[in-house]
LOLUM-205889 format. One record per residue (C-alpha): x, z, y; residue in one letter. Coordinates in steps of 0.25 Angstrom, whole numbers, plus 5000, padded with zeros to 4 digits. Each point is the difference from the previous one (the first is absolute). Example, Ala and Ser with C-alpha at 12.3 -4.5 7.8 and 13.67 -1.06 7.14 Angstrom:
2
(pt (5049 5031 4982) 'A')
(pt (5006 4998 5014) 'S')
This chain:
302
(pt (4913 5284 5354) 'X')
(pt (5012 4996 5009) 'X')
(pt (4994 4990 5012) 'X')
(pt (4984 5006 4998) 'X')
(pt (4996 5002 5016) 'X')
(pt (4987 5006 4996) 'X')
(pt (4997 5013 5008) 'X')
(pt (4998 5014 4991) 'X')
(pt (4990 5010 5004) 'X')
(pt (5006 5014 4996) 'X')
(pt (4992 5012 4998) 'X')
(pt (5006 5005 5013) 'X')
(pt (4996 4987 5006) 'X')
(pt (4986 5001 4996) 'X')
(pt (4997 5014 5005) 'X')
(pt (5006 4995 5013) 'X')
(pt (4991 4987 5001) 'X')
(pt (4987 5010 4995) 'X')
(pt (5004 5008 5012) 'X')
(pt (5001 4990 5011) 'X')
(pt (4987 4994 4996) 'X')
(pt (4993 5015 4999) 'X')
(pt (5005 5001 5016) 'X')
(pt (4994 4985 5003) 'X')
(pt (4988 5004 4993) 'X')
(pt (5001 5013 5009) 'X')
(pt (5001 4993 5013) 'X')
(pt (4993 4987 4997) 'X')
(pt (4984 4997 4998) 'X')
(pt (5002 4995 4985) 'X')
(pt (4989 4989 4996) 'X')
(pt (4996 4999 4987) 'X')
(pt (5006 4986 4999) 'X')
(pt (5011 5005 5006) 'X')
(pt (4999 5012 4988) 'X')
(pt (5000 4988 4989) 'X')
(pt (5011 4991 5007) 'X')
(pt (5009 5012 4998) 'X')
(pt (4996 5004 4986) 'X')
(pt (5003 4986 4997) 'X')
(pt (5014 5002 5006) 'X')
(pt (5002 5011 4994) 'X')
(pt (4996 4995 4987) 'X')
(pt (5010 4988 5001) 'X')
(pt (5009 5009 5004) 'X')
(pt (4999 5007 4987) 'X')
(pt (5001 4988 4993) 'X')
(pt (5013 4996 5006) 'X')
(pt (5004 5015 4998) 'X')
(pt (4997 4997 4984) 'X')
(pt (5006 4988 5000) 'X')
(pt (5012 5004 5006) 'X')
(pt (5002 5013 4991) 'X')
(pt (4997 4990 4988) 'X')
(pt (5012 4991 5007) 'X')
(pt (5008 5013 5001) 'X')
(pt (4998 5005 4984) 'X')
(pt (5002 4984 4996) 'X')
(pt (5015 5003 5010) 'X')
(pt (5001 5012 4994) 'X')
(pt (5000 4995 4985) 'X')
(pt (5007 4987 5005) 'X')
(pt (5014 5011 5006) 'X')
(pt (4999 5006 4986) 'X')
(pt (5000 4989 4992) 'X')
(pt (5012 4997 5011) 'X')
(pt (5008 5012 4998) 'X')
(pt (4998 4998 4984) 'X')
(pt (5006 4985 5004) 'X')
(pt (5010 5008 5008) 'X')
(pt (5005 5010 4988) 'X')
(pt (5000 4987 4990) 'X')
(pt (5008 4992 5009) 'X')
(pt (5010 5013 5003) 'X')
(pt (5001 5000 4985) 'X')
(pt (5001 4987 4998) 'X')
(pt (5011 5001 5014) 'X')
(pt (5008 5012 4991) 'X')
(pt (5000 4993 4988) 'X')
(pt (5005 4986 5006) 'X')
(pt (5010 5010 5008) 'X')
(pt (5006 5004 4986) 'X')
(pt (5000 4988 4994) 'X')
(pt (5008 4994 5012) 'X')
(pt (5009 5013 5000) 'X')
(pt (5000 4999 4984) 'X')
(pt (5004 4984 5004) 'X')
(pt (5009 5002 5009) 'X')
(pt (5008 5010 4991) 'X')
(pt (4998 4988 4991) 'X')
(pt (5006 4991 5009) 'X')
(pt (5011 5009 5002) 'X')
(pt (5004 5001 4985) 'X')
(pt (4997 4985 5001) 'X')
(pt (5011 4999 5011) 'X')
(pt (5009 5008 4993) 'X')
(pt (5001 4993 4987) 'X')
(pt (5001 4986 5008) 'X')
(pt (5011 5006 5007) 'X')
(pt (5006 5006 4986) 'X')
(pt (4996 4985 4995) 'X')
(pt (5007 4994 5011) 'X')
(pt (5011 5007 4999) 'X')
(pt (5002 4997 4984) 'X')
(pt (4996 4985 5003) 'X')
(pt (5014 5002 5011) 'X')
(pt (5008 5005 4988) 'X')
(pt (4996 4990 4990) 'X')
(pt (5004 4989 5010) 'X')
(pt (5013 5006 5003) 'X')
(pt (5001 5003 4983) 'X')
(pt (4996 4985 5000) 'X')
(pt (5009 4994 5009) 'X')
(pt (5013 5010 4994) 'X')
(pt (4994 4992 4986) 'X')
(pt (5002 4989 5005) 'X')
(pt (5012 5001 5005) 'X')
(pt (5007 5005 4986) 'X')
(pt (4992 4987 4993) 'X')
(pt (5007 4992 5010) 'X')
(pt (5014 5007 4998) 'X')
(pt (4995 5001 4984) 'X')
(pt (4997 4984 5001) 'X')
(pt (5014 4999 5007) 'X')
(pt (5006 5007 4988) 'X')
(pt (4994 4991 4990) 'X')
(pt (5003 4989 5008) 'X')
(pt (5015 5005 5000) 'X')
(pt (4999 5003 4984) 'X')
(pt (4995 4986 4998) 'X')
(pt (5013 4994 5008) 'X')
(pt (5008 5010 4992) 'X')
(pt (4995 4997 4987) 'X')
(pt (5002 4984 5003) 'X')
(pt (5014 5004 5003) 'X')
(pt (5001 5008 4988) 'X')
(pt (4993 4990 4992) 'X')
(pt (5010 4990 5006) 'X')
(pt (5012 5009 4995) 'X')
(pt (4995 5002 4987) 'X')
(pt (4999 4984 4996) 'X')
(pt (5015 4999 5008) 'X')
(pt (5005 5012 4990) 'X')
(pt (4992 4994 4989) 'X')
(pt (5007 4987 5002) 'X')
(pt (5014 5007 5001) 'X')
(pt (4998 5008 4988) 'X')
(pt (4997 4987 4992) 'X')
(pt (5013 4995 5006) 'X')
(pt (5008 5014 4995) 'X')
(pt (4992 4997 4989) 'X')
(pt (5007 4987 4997) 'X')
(pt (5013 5005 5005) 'X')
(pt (4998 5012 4992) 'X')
(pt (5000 4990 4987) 'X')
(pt (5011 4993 5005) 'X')
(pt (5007 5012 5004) 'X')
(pt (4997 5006 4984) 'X')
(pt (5005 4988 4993) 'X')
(pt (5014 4998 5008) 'X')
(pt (5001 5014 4996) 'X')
(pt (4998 4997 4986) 'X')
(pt (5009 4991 5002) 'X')
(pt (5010 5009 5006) 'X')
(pt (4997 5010 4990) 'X')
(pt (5003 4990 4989) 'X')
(pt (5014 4997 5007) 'X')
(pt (5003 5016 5003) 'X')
(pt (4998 5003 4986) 'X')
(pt (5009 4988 4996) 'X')
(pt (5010 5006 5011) 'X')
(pt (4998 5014 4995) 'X')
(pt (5002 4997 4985) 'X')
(pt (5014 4993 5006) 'X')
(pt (5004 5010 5010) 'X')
(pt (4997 5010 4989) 'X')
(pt (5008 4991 4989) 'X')
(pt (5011 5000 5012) 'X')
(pt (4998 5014 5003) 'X')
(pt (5002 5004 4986) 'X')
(pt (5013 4991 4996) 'X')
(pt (5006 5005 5015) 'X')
(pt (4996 5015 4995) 'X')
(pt (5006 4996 4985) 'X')
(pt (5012 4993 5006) 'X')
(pt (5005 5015 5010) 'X')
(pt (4995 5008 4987) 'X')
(pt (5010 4992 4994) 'X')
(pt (5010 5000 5008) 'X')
(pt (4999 5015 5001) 'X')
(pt (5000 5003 4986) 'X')
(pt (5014 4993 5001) 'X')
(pt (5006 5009 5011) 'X')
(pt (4992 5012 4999) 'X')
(pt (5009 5006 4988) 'X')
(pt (5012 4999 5010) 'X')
(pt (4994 5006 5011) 'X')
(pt (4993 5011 4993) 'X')
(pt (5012 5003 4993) 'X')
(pt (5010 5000 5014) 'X')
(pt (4989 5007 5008) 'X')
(pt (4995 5009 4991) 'X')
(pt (5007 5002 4990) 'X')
(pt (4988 4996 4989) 'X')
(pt (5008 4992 4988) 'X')
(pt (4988 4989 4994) 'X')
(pt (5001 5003 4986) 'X')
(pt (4988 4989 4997) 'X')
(pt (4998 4987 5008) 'X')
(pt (4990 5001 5010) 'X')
(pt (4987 4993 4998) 'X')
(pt (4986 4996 5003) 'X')
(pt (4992 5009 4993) 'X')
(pt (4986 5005 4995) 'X')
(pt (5000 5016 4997) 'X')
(pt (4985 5007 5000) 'X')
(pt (4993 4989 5003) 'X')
(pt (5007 4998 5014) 'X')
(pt (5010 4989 5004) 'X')
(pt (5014 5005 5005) 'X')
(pt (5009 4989 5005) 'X')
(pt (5012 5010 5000) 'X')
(pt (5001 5007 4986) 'X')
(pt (5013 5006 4994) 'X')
(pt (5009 5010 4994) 'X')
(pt (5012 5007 5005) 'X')
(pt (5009 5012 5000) 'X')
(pt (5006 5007 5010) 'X')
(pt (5009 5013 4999) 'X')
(pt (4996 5001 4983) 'X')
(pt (4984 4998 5003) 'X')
(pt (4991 4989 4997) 'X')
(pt (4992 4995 5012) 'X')
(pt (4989 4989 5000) 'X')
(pt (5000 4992 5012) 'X')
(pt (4986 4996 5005) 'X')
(pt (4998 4990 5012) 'X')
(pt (4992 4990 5007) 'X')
(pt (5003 4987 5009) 'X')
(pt (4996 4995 5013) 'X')
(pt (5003 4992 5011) 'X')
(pt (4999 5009 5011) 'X')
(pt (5000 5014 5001) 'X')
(pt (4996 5007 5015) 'X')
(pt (4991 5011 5006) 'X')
(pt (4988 4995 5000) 'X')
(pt (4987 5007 4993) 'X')
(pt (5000 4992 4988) 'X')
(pt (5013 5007 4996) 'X')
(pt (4994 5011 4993) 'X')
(pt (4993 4992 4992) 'X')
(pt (5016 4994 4996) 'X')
(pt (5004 5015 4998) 'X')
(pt (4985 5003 4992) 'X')
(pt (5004 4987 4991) 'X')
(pt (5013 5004 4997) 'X')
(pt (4996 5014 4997) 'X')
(pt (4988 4995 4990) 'X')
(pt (5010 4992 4991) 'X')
(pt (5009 5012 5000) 'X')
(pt (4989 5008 4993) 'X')
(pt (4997 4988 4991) 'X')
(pt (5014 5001 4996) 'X')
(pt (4999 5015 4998) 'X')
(pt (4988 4998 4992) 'X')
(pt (5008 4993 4990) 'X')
(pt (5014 5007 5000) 'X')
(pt (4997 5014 5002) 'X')
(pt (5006 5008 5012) 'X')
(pt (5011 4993 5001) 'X')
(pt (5010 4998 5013) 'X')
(pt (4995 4987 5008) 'X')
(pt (5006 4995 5010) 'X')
(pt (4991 4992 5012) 'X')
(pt (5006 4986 5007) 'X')
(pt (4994 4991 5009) 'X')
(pt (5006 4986 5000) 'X')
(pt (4999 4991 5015) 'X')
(pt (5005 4989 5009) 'X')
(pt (4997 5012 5012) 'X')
(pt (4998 5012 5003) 'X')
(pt (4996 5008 5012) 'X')
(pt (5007 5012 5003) 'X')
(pt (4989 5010 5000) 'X')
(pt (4995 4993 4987) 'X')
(pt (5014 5003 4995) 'X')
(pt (5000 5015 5006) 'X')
(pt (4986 5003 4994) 'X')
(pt (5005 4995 4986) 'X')
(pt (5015 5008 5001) 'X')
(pt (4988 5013 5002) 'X')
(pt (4994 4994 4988) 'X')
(pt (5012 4999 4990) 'X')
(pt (4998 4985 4998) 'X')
(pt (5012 4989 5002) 'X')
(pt (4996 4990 5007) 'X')
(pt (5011 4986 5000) 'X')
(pt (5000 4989 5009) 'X')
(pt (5004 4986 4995) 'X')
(pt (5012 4998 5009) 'X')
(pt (5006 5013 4995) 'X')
(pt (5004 4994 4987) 'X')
């Protein structure tokens, strides 16, 4: 054992010891006391060497059961060596996805703070669609109040014009009875000289008064017969007022023409003559109906 002091006789030792004592005995007078002394040695002597051998096979035992230690505690040694190594790769992972962690914990802090930031424009928004809306709101009741007003003013507006119409239709109904007596009275007065100045003019000799009549369901305010050069002619004309080149002078032209036809659709193909009767006349409108055949007379021309 580690420590023991005690002294080991070897095999070597012993044959060296037997020998020395073989040499003393040689030169030395050996009593028999002195015989025994030395067999007593020599018998603790192999006592000692006993024990000590016992010592070195309990040593011996005690290294081995060492050295099995020893492998377990190697083994033991590499298999905490792979843990640590297998922990340490762990770790690593572990580092790793703290970092990957970390770096997601960044992103949902920067995500949250650009959150924020549109609730807080979005809150602005609202805030700014709240003050709108009151505005709105605001000009809604002003417009409802105004409509009720143009409402009201609208009812007031509709029975004057009730009433207006009441006094337009009374002024129609006289315009139109002054119309019509001012339009009888220059029919008249051109059924008086119309027979002259057709006559000097054109030569057309009225052989039955002319007259206000109704032939194929159309009114003709110039109806009459005459004779020129041994033939009978009918003479059909309209009146009115005023006679120029604006558009609704085809529809003068389209008139005239459909009582010609009515005319025709009583008397056969018979020579008609066309006039026009007026207070004025425009020259282009006087042109357009010499191109047309038709007589047109003004009232200061009789």
């Amino acid at each position: 054992m580690p420590g023991d002091t005690r002294f080991i006789i070897t095999p070597k030792i012993k044959s060296q010891i037997i020998k020395i004592i073989d040499e003393r005995i040689g030169q030395v007078h050996v009593t028999k006391e002195d015989f025994s002394e030395l067999k007593s040695i020599l018998k603790e002597l192999a006592e000692a060497q006993k024990r000590t051998e016992e010592a070195q096979h309990r040593t011996e035992l005690r290294l081995e059961e060492l050295a099995e230690a020893q492998k377990r505690t190697e083994m033991r040694i590499d298999s905490l060596s792979q843990k640590m190594e297998e922990l340490a790769e762990a770790q690593k992972r572990t580092e790793m996805r703290v970092d990957s962690l970390s770096q997601k914990m960044e992103e949902l802090a920067e995500a949250q703070k650009r959150t924020e930031m549109r609730v807080d424009s979005l809150s602005q928004k609202m805030e700014e669609l709240a003050e709108a809306q009151k505005r709105t709101e605001m000009r809604v009741d002003s417009l409802s109040q105004k409509m009720e007003e143009l409402a009201e003013a609208q009812k007031r507006t509709e029975e004057e014009v009730r009433k207006l119409a009441i006094g337009l239709q009374d002024t129609r109904i006289q315009l139109g009875g002054l119309s019509r007596s001012f339009s009888y009275a220059f029919e008249n007065e051109a059924y008086r000289n119309l027979p002259k100045l057709l006559y000097e003019r054109y030569g057309y000799e009225i052989t039955e008064r002319m007259v206000r009549a109704e032939v194929g369901g159309k009114e003709i305010n110039f109806f009459g017969k005459a004779h020129k050069d041994g033939k009978e002619i009918i003479i059909v004309g309209e009146s009115k007022v005023r006679l120029d080149d604006s558009e609704w002078r085809r529809e003068v032209f389209e008139d005239l023409e459909d009582k010609v036809n009515a005319v025709r659709s009583v008397y056969g193909d018979v020579p008609i003559e066309r006039l026009l009767v007026t207070h004025f006349a425009t020259k282009n409108f006087l042109d357009e109906a010499a191109e047309k055949g038709i007589m047109v007379i003004q009232s200061y021309e009789w």
